[in-house]
Every structure is written in C-alpha cells, then in structure tokens.
N, C-alpha and C positions, 0 to 999 in steps of 0.2 A: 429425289425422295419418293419412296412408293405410295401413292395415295391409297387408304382404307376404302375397300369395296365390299358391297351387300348385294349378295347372290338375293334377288328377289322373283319369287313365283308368284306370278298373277295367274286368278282362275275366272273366265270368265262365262257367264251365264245367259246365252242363248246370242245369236248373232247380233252382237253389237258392232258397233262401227267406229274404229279411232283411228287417228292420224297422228302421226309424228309430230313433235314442234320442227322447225326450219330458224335461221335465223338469215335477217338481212341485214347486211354490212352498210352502213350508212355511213355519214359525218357524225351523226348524234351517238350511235352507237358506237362508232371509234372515239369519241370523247369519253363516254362513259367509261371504255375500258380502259382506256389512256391516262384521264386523270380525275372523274368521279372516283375510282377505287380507292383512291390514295387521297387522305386528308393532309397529309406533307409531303408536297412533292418533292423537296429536296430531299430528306431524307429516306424517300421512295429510289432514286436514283443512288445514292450513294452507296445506302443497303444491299439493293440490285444485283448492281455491277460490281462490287467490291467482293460480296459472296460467290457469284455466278466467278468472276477470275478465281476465290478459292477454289472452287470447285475444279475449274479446271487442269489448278494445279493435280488436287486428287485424283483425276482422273489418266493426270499424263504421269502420274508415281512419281508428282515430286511434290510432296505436303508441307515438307519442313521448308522449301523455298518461299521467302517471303515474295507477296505482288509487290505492285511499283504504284504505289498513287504520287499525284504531283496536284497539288490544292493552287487555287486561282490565288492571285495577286493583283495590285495594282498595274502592275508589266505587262501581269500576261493572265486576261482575264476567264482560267479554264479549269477545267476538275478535270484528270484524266485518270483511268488506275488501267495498267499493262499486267500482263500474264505471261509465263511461259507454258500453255498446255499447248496442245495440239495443234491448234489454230483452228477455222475452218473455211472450208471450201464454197465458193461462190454458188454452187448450189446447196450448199447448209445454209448459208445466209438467207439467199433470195430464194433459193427455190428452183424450178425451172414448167413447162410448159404443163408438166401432169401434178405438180405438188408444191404447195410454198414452202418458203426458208424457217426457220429461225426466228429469223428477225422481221417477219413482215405476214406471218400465221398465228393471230392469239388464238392459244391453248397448246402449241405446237412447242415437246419439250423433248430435249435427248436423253432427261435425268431419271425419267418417273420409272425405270424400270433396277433402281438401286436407292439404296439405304446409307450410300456414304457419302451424299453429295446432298449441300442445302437445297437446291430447287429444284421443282418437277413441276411446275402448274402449266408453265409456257406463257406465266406474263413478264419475269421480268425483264428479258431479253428488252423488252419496248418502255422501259420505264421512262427513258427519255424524251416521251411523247410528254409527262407527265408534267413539264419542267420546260420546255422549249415549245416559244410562241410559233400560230403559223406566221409564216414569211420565214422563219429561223428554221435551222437543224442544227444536231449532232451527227458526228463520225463515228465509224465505225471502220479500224483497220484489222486490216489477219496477214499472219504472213505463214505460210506453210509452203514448202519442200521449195522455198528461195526463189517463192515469189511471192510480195506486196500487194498487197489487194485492198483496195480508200472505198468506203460506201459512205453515202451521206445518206441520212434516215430525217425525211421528211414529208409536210404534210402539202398534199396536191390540190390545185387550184379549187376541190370539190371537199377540201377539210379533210379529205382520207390519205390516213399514213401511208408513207410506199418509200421503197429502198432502192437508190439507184447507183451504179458501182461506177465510181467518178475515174479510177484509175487504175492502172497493173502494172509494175514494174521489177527488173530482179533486184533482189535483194539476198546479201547472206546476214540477215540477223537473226535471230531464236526466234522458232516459231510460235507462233502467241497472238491473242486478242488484245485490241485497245480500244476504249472505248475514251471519245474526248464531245464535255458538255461543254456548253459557250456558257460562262455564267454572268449575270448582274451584278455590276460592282454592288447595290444594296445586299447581297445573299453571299459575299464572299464569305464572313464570317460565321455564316450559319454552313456553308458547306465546308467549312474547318471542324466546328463545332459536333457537324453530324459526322465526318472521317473520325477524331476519337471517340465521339460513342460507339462504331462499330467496330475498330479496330478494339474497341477494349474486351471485346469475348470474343474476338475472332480467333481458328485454330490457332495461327499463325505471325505476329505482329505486324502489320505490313511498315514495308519501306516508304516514307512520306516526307514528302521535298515541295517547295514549294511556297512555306509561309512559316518564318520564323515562330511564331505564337503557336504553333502547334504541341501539343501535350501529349502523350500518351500515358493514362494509367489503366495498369493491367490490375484486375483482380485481387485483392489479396484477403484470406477470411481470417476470423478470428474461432470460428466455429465449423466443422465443415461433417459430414458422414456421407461424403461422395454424390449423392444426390441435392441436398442441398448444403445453401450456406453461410454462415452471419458475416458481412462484409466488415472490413475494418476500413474505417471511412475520416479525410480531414475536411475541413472547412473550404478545399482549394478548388479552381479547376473543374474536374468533371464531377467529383460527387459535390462540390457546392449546389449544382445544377441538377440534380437528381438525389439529392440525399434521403429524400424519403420516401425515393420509389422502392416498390416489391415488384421483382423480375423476374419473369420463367425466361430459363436459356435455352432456347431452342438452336441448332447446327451455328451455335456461334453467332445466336441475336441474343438481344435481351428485349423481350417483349414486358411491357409493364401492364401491372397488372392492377385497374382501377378498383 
C-alpha cells in the first residue's frame, strides 16, 4: 500500500546548524518494535501473516486462490497459514552483505510502491517477534524455482531479532511462503478466535484445518450503498463477540472504531 507523503519546503534564516536523527538498534528498541506496537499480539500475528499470504497471492495473479491456514490443537500445538505466491529468495529474506532482508530490516517493505496489496510499512513481516518468548522462535519456509529454503526467526543471546536459514533442500511443491508459530496451549483458542475475525472480511475465505470449533462468518448486510453497511447480525459465534462494534474495513481488516 502506498503510504501519503508531504512534499515539505523548509526555509531557513541565516546559518543555522541541524543534524539528522540516526537511530540505534538495540534490545530495548527491538522490543519496542516487536511487541510495544501491538497491544494483541496474537491477533497482531494472525492479522500479519494471513494478509501479507493474501497479498501474495495478489501479486503472483492468483486472488481468487484461497491461503491455507491450519489452527493449533492439542496434537499439534501450531498456527501456520501457506501461500502460493512467488515465494522469496534467500536474499529477500535475510538480506546479504550491502542490505537486509525482509524479514530481519524494520521498515524494509516490497508493497509500498502499490495500492492493491494490504501492507507496505515493513513491520509485519516480524510480527512473530511479537508472540514468541526469547529462548523460542518461529519458522519461516519459501520454496521457489524447486527449492526449499527453513529460516528460524529468532532473538540472539543480546535480545536482538536475527534470521538464520536452518536448511535447503529440492523440492517440487508450489512455490510459496509459510509461515509456522509455536503456540501456548492457553492461546489455542484465542488463535482460532482471531483466524475468523480476519478471515471474515478477507478478499478471499481462506482454507482452515486444524480445529474442529472453527466458524467462519462472512459478512452479510441488511443495508448497504457500496461504501458502507448495516450488518445482519445473530446471537452466535463471531458476532455474539462483537456485536456492537462499528468497523472501518480497510484491504480486508476490520478495524474497530471506539
């Protein structure tokens, strides 16, 4: 998404002297962006990576293809959601010796130069910082032109995130991102809970396996003139849980509006 910019003219009055801000990358400040920003981190994660695979789809021309999420269980205690776009390359991810990746440069976005894709800031990629303790990570696979590529995204003995590519092997499956959180048997249900919130105004419904209790309700109004529109709402499920929120939809969120 294209971020709104203000062409600004400063004029200034006799030799003055300013300096740049700089920033330094710390522990404290990788917390801050990691998981100060986000007052929910699970549904910071969920959000994330389930839009950013939309997008991907968008981007490799195939929209109408649903992702793949699979919701943690007692079995198998994991959120993961798979894509078929492009995939990316070991240096998208990480980066290499003149420029970071993806996944391990906050503000560092492939989006911000279109309008048909939800993200462009360059945080969500790391939402997973946001949700997973140090000593823990999440993974991150890619697989493009048939071959497998495993990152584990975690935080280094000095508390700063860093990406390291655990594995490479060939593979002939559809090329695509995966992204897999380790979850807390307490937060199973809330990482069910927040898959249909966003699945219910996403372009596309995604495909979700994983946990029987899962729901999906899609939208449906009573009232509508394209821009907005009066929900038709029961006592069950997702709008028992939200019934009396007002929502702006932005690329397939619903941000609520206090």
């Amino acid at each position: 998404m294209k971020a709104d910019t203000v062409d600004l003219q400063v004029k200034q009055s006799g030799p003055l002297k300013a300096r740049a801000f700089g920033f330094q990358f710390n522990a404290q400040m990788a917390d801050a962006l990691s998981k100060k920003i986000y007052t929910k981190p699970v549904l910071a994660v969920v959000r994330e990576y389930m839009c950013n695979a939309y997008d991907a789809h968008v981007e490799n021309g195939v929209p109408e293809e649903p992702i793949k999420v699979v919701l943690p269980n007692k079995m198998s205690p994991y959120w993961s959601v798979r894509d078929h776009g492009r995939g990316l390359s070991v240096v998208e991810i990480m980066g290499d010796d003149e420029e970071g990746g993806l996944f391990n440069t906050y503000g560092k976005s492939g989006k911000n130069h279109t309008n048909n894709q939800i993200g462009g800031f360059g945080m969500g990629s790391k939402a997973g910082f946001a949700y997973v303790e140090l000593g823990g990570n999440f993974t991150v696979t890619s697989w493009v032109g048939g071959v497998q590529s495993t990152y584990a995204c975690h935080k280094d003995e000095d508390g700063i995130p860093a990406v390291t590519l655990m594995s490479q092997v060939n593979s002939t499956a559809v090329n695509g991102i995966e992204i897999k959180i380790p979850v807390k048997m307490q937060d199973v249900d809330t990482f069910r809970n927040y898959t249909e919130d966003i699945s219910r105004y996403l372009g596309v419904a995604p495909d979700v396996s994983g946990n029987s209790d899962y729901k999906l309700f899609r939208p449906s109004y009573s009232l509508t003139n394209g821009t907005w529109g009066l929900r038709n709402e029961s006592q069950t499920g997702y709008q028992s849980r939200h019934r009396h929120e007002f929502n702006i939809i932005m690329g397939g969120v619903a941000y609520p509006v206090d």
